[in-house]
MARTORVO-388419 format. One record per residue: z, x, y of N, C-alpha, C, CB in turn; residue in one letter. Coordinates in pm, whole numbers, plus 50000, padded with zeros to 5 digits. Glycine has a CB too. Layout:
# residues N
ZXYZXYZXYZXYa
...
***
This chain:
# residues 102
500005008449882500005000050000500005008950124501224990450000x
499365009050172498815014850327499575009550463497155009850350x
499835014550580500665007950662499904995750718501175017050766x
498794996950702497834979950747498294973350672496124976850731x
498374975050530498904962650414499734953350455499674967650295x
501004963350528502114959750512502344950250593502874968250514x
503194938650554503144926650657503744928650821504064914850586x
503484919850901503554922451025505154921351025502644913051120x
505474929651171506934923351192507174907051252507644933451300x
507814901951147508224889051232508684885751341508854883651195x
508474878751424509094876851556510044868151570508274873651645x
511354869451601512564864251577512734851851643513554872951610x
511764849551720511884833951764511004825151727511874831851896x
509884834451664509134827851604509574821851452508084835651608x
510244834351418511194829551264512094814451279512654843851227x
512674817451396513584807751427513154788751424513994813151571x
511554793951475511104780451540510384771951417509944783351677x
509894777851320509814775651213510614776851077509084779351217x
512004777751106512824774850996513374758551054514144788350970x
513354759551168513594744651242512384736751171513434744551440x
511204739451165510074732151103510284727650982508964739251094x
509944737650908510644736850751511924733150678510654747050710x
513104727150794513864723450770513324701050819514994734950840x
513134703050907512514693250953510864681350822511984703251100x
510624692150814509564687050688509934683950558508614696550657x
511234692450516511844686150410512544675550411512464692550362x
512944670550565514224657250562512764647850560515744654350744x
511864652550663510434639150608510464635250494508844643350603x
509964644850418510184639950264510894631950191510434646950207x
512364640150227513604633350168513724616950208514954641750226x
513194618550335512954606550402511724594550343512604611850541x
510514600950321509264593550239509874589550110507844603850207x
510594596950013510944595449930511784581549908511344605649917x
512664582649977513714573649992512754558050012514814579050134x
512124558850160511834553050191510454541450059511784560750307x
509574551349950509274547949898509624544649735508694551749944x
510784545749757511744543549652512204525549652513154554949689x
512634523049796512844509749866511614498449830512884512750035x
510354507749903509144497349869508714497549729507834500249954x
508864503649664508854506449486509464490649440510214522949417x
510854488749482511374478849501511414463749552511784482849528x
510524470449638509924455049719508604452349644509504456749914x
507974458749602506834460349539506804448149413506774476149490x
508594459349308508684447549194509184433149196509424451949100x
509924433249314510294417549364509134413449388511244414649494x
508104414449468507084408249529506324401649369506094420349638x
505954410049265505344409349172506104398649114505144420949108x
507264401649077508494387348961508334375149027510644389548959x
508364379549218508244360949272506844356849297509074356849437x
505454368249211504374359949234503884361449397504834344749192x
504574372049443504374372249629503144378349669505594381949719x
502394381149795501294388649780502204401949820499874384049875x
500944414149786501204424549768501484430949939500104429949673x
500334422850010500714430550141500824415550227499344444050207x
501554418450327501824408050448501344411250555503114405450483x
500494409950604499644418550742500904408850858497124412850772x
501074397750877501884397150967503284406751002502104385750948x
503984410050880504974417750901504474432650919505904415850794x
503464437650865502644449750920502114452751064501544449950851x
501554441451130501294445751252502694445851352500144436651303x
503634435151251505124437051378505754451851363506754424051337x
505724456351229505874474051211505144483451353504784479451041x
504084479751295503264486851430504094493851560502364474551503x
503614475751601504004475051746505324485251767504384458551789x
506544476751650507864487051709507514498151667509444484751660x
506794504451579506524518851582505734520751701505804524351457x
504814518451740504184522951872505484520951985502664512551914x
506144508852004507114511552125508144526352079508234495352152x
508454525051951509804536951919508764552151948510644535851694x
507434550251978506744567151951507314568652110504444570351912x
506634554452172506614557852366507774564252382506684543152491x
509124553352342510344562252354510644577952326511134556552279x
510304579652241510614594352155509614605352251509964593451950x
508414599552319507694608252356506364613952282508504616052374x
506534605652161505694610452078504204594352082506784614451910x
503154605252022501404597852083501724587852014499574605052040x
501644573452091501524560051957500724559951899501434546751975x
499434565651942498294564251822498304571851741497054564751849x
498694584751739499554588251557500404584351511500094599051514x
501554577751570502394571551479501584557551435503894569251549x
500794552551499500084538151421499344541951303498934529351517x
498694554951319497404560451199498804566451122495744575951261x
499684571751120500994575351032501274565850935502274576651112x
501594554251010502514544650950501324532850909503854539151066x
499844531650937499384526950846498684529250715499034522850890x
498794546650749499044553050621499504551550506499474559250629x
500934549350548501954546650464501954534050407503074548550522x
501034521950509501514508850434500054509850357501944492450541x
499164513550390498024515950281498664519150134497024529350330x
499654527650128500174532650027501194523049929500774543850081x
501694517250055502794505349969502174495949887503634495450068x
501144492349986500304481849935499434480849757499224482550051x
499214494949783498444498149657499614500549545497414512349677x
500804505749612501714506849479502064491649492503204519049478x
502204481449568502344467749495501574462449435502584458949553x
500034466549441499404461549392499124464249245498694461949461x
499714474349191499694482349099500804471949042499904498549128x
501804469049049503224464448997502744451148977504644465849101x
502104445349070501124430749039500514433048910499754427449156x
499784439548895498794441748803499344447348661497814451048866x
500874454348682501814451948584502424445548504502284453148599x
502404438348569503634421948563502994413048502504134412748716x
***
């Protein structure tokens, strides 16, 4: 290994600013997880009472308070809307899956 090989020196605030990241990306997770653990749940109720798989009325009221909670936070509403209809794309198909179980 040659002294080019060798990795750069890290920059200590740069280390810093990304262990904040990577600490931050794992509670997401921990967080998705959870969170799709719940709709896993809503998923198999929906299926036993015969319910539909997705409710677009209660989806667009998600929205909205996600778009008002991004304004608050500071963060773009139009990624948190393409975020979080991400996610219900996802619910949807795992209810629809549990439908198609049942």
């Amino acid at each position: 290994m040659t002294d080019n090989d060798a990795p750069a020196a890290i920059d200590p605030v740069l280390a810093r600013y990304r262990s904040s990241i990577d600490n931050i990306d794992a509670a997401l997770i921990h967080m998705l997880a959870e969170r799709f653990r719940i709709t896993k749940a809503v998923g198999s109720y929906k299926a036993d009472m015969k319910l539909p798989a997705s409710d677009p009325a209660r989806e667009e009221r998600q929205i909205a308070r996600m778009r008002k909670l991004a304004e608050q936070a500071q963060l773009d509403p139009e990624f948190s809307e393409k975020f979080l209809r991400f996610i219900i794309e996802e619910v949807i198909r795992h209810h629809e899956q549990a439908q198609d179980a049942g």
